[in-house]
C-alpha positions as CSV (number, residue, x, y, z in Angstrom):
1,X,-7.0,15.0,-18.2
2,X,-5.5,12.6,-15.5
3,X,-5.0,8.8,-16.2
4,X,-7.4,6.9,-13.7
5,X,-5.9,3.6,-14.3
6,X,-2.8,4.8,-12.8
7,X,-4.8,4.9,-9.1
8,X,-4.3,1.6,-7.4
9,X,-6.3,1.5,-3.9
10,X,-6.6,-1.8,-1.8
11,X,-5.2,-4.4,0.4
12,X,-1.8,-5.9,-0.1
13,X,-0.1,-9.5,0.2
14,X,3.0,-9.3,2.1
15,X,5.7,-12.3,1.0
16,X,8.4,-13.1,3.1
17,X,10.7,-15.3,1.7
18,X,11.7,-14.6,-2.2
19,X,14.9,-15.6,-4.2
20,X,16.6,-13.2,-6.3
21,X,13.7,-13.5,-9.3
22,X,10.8,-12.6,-6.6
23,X,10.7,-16.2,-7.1
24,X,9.0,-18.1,-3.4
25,X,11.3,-19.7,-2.0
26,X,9.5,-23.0,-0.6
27,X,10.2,-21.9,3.2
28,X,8.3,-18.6,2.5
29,X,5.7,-17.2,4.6
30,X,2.5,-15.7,2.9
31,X,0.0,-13.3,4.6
32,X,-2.7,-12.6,2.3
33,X,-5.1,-11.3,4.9
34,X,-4.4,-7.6,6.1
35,X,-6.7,-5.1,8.3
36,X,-6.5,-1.4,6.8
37,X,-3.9,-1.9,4.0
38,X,0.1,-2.3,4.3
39,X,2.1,0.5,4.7
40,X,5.9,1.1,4.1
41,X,7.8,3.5,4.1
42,X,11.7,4.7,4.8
43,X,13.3,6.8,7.0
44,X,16.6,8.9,6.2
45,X,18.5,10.4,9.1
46,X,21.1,13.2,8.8
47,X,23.7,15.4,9.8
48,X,23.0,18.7,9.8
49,X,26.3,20.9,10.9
50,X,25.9,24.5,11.9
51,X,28.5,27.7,12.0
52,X,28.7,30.8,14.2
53,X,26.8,32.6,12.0
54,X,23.6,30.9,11.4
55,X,23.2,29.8,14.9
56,X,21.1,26.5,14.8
57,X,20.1,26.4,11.1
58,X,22.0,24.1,9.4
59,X,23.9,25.1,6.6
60,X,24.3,21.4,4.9
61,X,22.9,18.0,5.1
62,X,24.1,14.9,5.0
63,X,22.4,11.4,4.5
64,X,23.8,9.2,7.3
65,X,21.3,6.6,6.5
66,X,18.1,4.8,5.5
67,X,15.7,2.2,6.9
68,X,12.5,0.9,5.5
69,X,9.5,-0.1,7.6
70,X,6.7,-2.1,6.3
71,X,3.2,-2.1,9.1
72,X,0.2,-3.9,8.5
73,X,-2.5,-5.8,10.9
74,X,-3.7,-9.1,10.0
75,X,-6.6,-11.6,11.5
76,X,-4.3,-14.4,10.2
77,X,-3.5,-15.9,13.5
78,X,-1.6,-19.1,12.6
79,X,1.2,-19.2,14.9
80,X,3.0,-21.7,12.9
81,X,4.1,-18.8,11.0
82,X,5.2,-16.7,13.6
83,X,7.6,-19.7,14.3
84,X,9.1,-19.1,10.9
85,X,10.1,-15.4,11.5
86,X,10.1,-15.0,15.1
87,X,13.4,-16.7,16.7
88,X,11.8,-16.5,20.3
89,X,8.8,-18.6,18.8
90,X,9.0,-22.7,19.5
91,X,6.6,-25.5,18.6
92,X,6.0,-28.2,20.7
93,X,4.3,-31.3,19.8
94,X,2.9,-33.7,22.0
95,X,5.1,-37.2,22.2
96,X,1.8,-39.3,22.2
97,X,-0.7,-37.2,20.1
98,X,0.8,-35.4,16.9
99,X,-2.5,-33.7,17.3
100,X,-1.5,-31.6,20.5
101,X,0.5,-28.2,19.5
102,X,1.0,-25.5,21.8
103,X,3.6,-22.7,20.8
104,X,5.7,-20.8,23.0
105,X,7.3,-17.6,23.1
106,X,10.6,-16.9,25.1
107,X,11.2,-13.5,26.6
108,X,15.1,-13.4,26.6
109,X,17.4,-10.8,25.2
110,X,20.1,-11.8,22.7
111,X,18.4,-13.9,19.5
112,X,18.9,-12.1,16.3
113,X,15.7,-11.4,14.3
114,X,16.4,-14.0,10.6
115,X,16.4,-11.8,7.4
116,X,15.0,-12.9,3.9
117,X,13.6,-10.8,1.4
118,X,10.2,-9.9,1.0
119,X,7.8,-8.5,-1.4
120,X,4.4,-6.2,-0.8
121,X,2.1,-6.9,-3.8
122,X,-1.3,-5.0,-3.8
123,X,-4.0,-7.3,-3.9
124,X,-5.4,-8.3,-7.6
125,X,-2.6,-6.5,-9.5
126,X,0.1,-9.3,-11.6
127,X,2.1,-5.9,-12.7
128,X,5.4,-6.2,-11.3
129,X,6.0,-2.7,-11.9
130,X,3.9,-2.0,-9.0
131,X,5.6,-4.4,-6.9
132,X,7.9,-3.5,-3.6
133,X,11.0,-5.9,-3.0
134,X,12.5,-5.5,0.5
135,X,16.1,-6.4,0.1
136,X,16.9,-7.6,3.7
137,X,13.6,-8.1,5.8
138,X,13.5,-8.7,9.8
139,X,10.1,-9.2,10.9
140,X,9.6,-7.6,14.8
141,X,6.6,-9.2,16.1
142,X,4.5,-8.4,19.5
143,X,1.5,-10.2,20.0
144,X,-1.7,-7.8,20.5
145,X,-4.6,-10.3,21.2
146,X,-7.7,-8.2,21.9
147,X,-10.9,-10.1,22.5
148,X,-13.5,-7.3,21.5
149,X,-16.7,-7.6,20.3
150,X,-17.3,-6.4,16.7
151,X,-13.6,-6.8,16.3
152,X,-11.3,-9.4,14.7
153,X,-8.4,-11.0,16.7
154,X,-5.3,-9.7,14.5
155,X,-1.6,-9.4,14.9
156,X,0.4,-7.0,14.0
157,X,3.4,-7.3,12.1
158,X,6.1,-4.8,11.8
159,X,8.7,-5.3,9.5
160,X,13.0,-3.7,9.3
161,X,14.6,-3.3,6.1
162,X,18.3,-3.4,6.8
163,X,20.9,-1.7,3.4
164,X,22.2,-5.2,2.4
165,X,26.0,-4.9,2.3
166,X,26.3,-7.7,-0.2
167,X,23.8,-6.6,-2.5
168,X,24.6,-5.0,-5.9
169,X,24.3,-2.0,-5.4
170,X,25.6,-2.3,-1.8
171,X,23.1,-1.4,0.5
172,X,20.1,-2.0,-1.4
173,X,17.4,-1.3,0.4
174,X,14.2,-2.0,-1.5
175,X,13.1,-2.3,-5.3
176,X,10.7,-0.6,-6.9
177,X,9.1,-2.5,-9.8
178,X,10.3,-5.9,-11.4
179,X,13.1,-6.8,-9.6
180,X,14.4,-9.0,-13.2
181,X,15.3,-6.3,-14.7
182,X,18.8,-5.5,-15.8
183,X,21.1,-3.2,-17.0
């Protein structure tokens, strides 16, 4: 007989900005609204050397390296968030009236994305065990505004995890679990 409490099914928060403890740091941004769920997952690339012999069949692998991804859509649309993680992002206000905000997004080539970590916690669950800690987290965002009827306005935010070289272990990608723990 299967353990049913073991099944966990629902949205996610996605935290970007945590100290070493999963701890918010007080610049952190919060998205606690997500369309269809947050995924992540890595990706491993190889090398994969042949001989004579086999012809193209490898005869070994090799890891050459790991990235994480995190995806998710939400109709949290508060651009003075996007400033946070988005170094093409400005915020202008008015001189006159404090009131008067208008954001505004440079298309130029050459800005490094900021990195902080992150954590994906599903929705309703205080477990840390369940918990994903991004090590180093770049956030690549596009706008996709669609005005659609019977369809929220959403972004979509698409997140890199980088190895962190001065991590212990180096090149820690993620964490699975409660990232307290120790040895």
């Amino acid at each position: 007989m299967s353990d049913v409490d073991k099944i966990y099914a629902g949205p996610g928060i996605f935290k970007w900005g945590v100290d070493e403890n999963g701890v918010l740091l007080p610049d952190a941004v919060i998205i606690d609204l997500t369309q269809g769920g947050i995924r992540f997952y890595t990706e491993t690339t190889y090398f994969e050397p042949t001989t004579d012999q086999t012809g193209t069949a490898p005869v070994k692998s090799f890891s050459t390296g790991t990235i994480g991804r995190v995806e998710f859509e939400t109709p949290d649309t508060d651009f003075e968030k996007v400033v946070q993680f988005n170094s093409n992002a400005i915020k202008v206000v008015d001189a006159s009236d404090p009131d008067k905000v208008k954001y505004q997004i440079t298309g130029l080539a050459g800005r490094e994305l900021p990195r902080k970590r992150a954590v994906i916690e599903p929705q309703g669950i205080t477990d840390p065990s369940r918990f994903i800690y991004i090590e180093s987290c770049g956030i690549k965002f596009d706008v996709n505004a669609q005005f659609m009827l019977d369809d929220n306005q959403k972004f979509p935010i698409n997140g890199m995890a980088y190895p962190d070289l001065k991590a212990t272990p180096r090149g820690l990608l993620y964490t699975w679990g409660d990232i307290t723990a120790t040895a």
